[in-house]
C-alpha positions as CSV (number, residue, x, y, z in Angstrom):
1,X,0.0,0.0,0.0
2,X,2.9,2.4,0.9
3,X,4.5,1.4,-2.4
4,X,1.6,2.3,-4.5
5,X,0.9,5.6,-2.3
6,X,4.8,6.6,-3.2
7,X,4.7,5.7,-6.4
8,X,1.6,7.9,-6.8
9,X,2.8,11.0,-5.3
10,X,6.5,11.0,-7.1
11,X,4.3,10.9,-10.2
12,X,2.1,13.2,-9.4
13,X,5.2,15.1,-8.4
14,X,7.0,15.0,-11.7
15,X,4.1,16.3,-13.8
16,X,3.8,19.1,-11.5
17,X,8.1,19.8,-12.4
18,X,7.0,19.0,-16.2
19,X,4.3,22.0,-15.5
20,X,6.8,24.1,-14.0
21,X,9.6,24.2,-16.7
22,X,6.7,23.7,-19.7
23,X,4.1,25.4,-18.5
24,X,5.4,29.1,-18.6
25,X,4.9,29.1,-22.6
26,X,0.5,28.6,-21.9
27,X,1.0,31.3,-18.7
28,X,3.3,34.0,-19.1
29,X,1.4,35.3,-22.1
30,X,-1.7,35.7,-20.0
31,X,0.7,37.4,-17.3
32,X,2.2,39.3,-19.6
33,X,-1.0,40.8,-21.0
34,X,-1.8,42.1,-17.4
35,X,1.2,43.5,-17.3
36,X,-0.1,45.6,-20.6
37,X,-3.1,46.4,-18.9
38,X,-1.4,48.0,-16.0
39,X,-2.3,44.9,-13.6
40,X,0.2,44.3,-11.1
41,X,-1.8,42.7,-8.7
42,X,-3.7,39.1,-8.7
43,X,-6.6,41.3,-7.8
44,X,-6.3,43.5,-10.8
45,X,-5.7,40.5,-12.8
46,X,-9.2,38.7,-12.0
47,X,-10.7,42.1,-13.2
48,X,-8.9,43.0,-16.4
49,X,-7.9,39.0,-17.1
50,X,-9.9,35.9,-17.7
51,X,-10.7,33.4,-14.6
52,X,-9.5,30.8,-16.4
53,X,-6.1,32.3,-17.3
54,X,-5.5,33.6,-13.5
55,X,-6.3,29.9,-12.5
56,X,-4.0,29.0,-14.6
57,X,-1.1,31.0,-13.6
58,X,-1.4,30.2,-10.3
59,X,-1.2,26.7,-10.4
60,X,1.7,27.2,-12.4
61,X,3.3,29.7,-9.6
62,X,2.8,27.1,-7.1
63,X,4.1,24.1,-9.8
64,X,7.4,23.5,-8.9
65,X,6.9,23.9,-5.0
66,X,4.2,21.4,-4.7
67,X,6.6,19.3,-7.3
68,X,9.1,18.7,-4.8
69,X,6.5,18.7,-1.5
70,X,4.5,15.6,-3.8
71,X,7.8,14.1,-4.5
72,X,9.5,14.2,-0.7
73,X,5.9,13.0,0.8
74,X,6.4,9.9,-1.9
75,X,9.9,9.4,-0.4
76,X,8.9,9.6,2.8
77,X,6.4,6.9,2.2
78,X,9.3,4.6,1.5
79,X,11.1,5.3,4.8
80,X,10.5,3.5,8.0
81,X,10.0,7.4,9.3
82,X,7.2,7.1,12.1
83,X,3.7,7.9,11.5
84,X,4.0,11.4,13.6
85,X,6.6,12.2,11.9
86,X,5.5,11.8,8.4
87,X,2.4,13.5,9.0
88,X,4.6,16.9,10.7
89,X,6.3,16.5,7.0
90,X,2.9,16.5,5.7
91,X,1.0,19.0,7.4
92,X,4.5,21.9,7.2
93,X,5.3,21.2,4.0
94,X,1.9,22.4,3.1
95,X,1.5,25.3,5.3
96,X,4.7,26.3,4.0
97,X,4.0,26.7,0.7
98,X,0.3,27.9,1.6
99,X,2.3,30.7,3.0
100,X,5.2,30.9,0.8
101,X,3.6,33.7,-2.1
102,X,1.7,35.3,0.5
103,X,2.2,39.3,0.9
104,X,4.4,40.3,3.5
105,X,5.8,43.9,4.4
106,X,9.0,44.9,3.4
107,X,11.5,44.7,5.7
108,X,14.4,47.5,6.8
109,X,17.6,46.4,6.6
110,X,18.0,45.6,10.1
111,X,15.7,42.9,10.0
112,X,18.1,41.8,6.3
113,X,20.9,42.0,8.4
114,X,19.7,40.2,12.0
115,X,19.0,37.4,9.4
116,X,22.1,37.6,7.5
117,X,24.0,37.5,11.3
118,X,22.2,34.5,11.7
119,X,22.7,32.3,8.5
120,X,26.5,33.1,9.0
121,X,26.6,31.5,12.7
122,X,24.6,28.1,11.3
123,X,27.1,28.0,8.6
124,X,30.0,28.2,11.0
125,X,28.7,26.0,13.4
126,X,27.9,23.5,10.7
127,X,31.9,23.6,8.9
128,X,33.1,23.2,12.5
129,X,31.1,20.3,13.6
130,X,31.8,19.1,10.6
131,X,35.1,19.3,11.2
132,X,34.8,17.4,15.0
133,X,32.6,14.5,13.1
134,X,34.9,13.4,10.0
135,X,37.2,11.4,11.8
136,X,34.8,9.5,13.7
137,X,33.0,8.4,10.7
138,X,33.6,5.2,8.7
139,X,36.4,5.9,5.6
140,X,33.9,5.0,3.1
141,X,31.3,7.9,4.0
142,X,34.3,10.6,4.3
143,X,34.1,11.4,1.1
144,X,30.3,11.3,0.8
145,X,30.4,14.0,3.9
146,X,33.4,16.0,2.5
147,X,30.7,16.3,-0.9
148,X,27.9,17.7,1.0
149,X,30.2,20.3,2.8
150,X,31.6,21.2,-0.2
151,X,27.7,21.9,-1.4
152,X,27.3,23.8,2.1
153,X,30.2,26.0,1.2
154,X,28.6,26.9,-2.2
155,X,25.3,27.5,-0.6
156,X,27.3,29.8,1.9
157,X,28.3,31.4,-0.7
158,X,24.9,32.4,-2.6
159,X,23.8,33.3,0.6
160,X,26.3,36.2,0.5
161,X,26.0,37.0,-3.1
162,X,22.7,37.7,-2.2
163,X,23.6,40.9,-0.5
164,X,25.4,43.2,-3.0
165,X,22.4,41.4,-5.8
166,X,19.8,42.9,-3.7
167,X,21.4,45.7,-1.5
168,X,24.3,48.1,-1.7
169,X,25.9,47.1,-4.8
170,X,23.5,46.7,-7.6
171,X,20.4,47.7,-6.0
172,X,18.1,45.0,-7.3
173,X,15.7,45.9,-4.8
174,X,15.4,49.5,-5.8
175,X,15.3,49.3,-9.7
176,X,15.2,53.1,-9.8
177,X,18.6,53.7,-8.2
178,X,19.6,50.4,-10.2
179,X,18.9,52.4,-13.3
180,X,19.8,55.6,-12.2
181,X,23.5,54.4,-11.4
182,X,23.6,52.3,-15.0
183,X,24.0,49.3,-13.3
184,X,22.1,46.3,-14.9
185,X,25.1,44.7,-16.3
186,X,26.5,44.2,-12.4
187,X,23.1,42.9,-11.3
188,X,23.2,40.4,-14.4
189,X,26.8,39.5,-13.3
190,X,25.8,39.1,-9.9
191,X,23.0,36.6,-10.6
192,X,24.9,34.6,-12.9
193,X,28.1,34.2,-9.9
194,X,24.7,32.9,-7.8
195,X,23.5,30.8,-10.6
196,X,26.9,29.1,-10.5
197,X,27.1,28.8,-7.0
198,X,23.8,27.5,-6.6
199,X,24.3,24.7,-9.6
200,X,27.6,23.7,-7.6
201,X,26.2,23.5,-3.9
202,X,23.5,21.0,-5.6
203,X,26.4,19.0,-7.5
204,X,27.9,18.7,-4.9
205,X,25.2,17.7,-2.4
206,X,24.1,15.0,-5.4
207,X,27.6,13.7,-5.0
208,X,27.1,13.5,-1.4
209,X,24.5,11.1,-1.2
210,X,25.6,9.1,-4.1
211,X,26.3,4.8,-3.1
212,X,30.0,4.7,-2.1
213,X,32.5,2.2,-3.2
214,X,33.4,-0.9,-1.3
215,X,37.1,-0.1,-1.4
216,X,37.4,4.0,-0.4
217,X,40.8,5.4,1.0
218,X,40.4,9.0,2.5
């Protein structure tokens, strides 16, 4: 039964990821022709666009999160997790993305930075006990957990480029003094360094969770 319920939700999963990277050529007219018709709200848009095209949109806005939240309940199903815990997977994987396009005030850069103080002291804590934990593992899972802290570090670093993207640097957050100052061709620089970044922390966590060899010498 838990087979069949995995099996069903991966799937279900993977047509929501097809959606997701296919889907933007039936949407992103529609969204586009809001845009035309000065709507830059989804409220404007249900007045000046068709139901069926605001529908539309927004279960393609919500695609690719509820791809990975079908796909991780289906791989959950698999586990020997217990039942508590797979419904707390459940239940805040779908709050989260209930809440994840919601409107939310903008916050001051002291809020931006309180966060920023607080991502750097998980990272650090994380290299070092990584650092206390190596040698106590087995030899052939060194190099599965030397992977994954090699993805960390790229993660730690798209975390940072973050900062000059969207604050003092290129302004990406304020367009105007983006413009103003002539600098789109930083902020396109800037989000390509994070596309990298990001691209290498998941090759690398792929590579940590990858079957090791029998014979491994770290």
């Amino acid at each position: 039964m838990h087979k069949k319920l995995s099996a069903i939700l991966i799937s279900i999963g993977i047509i929501c990821l097809l959606y997701a990277i296919f889907g933007r050529y039936l949407v992103l007219p529609g969204y586009l022709e809001g845009l035309d018709q000065g709507t830059g709200t989804l409220e404007g848009a249900v007045q000046t666009v068709s139901p069926w095209k605001v529908v539309r949109y927004l279960i393609w806005a919500y695609s690719f999160k509820l791809g990975i939240y079908f796909i991780l309940l289906g791989a959950v199903m698999r586990t020997e997790m217990s039942k508590s815990r797979k419904w707390t997977v459940g239940i805040g994987g779908f709050l989260y993305i209930g809440f994840a396009y919601m409107p939310l005030p903008v916050p001051n850069s002291i809020i931006y930075g309180i966060a920023g103080g607080l991502m750097t002291v998980f990272i650090l804590v994380i290299i070092l006990r990584w650092a206390d934990q190596r040698s106590q593992l087995p030899s052939e899972k060194r190099a599965a957990s030397d992977f994954r802290m090699a993805g960390i570090f790229f993660f730690g670093m798209a975390t940072y480029t973050l900062c000059p993207l969207l604050g003092v640097k290129t302004f990406a957050l304020s367009p105007e003094k983006m413009i103003q100052y002539g600098l789109q061709g930083e902020a396109a620089s800037f989000s390509f360094h994070l596309l990298i970044e990001l691209v290498l922390g998941w090759f690398f966590t792929f590579l940590g969770f990858r079957q090791p060899k029998r014979r491994r010498f770290s």
